[in-house]
N, C-alpha and C positions, 0 to 999 in steps of 0.2 A: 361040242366044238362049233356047231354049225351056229346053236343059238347065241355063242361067245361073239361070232364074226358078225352075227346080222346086228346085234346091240351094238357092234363099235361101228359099223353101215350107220343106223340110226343115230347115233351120237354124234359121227362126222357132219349129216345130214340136220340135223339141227343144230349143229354149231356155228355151220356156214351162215345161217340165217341172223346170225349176231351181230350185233354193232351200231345198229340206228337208233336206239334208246339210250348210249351211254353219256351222250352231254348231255342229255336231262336228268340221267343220274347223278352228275357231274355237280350240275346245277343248285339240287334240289338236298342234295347230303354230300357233299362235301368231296375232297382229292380223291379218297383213298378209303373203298364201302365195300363188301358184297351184297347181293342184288337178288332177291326171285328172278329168274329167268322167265321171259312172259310168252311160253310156246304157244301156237298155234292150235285150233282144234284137232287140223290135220297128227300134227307131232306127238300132243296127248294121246292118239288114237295109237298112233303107230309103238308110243313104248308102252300103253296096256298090253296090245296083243304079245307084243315080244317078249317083257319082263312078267315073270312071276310074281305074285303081290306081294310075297314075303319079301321082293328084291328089288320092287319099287323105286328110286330115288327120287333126288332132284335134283335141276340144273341151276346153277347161279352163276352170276356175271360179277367180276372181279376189277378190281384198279388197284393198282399196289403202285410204293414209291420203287425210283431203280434202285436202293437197297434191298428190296425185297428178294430172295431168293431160293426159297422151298417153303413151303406147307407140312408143317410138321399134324400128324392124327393122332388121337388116343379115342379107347373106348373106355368108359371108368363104370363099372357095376357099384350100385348101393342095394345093400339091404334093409327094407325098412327106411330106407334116407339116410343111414348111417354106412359108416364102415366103408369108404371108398377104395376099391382099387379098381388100378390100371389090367386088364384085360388083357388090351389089343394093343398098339402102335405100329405107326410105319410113319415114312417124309418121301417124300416127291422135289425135286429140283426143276427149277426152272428160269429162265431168262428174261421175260416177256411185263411188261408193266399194266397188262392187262389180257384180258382173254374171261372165258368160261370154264368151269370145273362141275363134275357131275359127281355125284353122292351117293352111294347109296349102303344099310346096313342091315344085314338079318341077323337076330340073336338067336333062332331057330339054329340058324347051322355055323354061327359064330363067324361070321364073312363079311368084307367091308369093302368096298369096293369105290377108288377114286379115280377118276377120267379126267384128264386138265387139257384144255386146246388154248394155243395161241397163237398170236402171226408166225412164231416159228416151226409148228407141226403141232401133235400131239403127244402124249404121254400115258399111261397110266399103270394101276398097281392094284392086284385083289391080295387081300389076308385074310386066311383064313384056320381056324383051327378046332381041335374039338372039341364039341358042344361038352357042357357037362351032366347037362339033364336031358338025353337023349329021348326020354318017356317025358318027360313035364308035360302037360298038353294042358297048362293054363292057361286062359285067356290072354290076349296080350294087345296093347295098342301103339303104334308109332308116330310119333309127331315128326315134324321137321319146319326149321325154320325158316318165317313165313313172314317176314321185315327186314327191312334193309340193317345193316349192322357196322358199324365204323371200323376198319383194321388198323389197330395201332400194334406195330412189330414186338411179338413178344408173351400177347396178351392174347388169350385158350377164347374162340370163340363156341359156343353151344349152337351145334349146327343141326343134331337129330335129339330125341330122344323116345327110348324104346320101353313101356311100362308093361309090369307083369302083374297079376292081381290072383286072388283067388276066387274071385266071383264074378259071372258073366257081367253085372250091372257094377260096372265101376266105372265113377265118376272121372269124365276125361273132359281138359282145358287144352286151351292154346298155351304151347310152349312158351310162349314168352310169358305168359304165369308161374309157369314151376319155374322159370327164372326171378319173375319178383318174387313168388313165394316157395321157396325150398324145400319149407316145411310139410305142404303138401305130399312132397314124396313118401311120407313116412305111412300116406295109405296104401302102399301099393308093396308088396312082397319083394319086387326088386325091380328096378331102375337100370338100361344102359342108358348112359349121358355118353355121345361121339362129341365131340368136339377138335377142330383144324386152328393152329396156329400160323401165324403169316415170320418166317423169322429171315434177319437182312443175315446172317450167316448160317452152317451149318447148327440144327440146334441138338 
């Protein structure tokens, strides 16, 4: 409970510090993007100590049109790069045409966790459910994504992804590769792909 309250402390605490980078977002990619969020050393510091590594996330800065009004999640498992399903889901509502949203996913204990602040307070939502391979203790690596990304309403953006391998020495890329190349996932035992969707109605 107590580490629950000190990460939403943290998360208010670098939220606050938002906003003087957004019209060079503006500028630079277009109305309507998410953003790496560019914390401070201080801030890096403060969510190592706090957050467990398995529960890591990230922060990113948003712009949405005023149709925009929830953030629909999914987590989707592949085996081998095949065989997609849906896992996890949950959506988040909200008002605001822009603001920051924090991320974060552990496939260890199957929990997802999203944090959204705007001019009109905050919000947020953890899922979680059980693991199915409670003993697996394969290696694993998680990515998250580390480029600005265009929101057009509608359209599942690739925000984490979480690879499982059967050998310590497995070859790991930046995420926006297993997004140009797919096919790559088929090294790896099993894949969570999270992905957030921006939708102007309930979806």
């Amino acid at each position: 409970m107590k580490k629950s309250i000190l990460l939403s402390f943290i998360l208010l605490s670098i939220f606050a510090f938002w906003g003087c980078a957004n019209d060079q977002l503006r500028n630079e990619f277009g109305d309507y993007y998410i953003s790496p969020a560019q914390l401070t050393s201080n801030q890096e510091e403060l969510l190592d100590l706090t957050i467990d590594s398995n529960e890591k996330g990230m922060i990113y800065d948003y712009r949405v049109s005023e149709n925009i009004k929830s953030i629909l999640f999914e987590v989707t498992e592949y085996s081998y790069g095949d065989n997609p399903i849906v896992v996890s889901h949950g959506e988040l509502f909200f008002s605001e045409t822009e603001g920051q949203f924090y991320l974060s996913y552990d496939n260890t204990s199957e929990k997802l966790r999203l944090a959204l602040r705007s001019g009109s307070g905050t919000s947020r939502i953890t899922l979680e459910s059980d693991p199915k391979d409670k003993d697996n203790d394969n290696p694993r690596s998680q990515l998250y994504l580390s480029s600005n990304y265009k929101i057009i309403a509608g359209d599942k953006i690739p925000i984490s992804l979480v690879l499982e391998g059967n050998s310590e020495e497995m070859s790991i890329w930046n995420m926006e590769k297993y997004l140009e190349e797919p096919e790559l996932l088929k090294e790896y035992t099993k894949a969570h792909l999270v992905t957030i969707t921006f939708g102007e109605d309930e979806l």
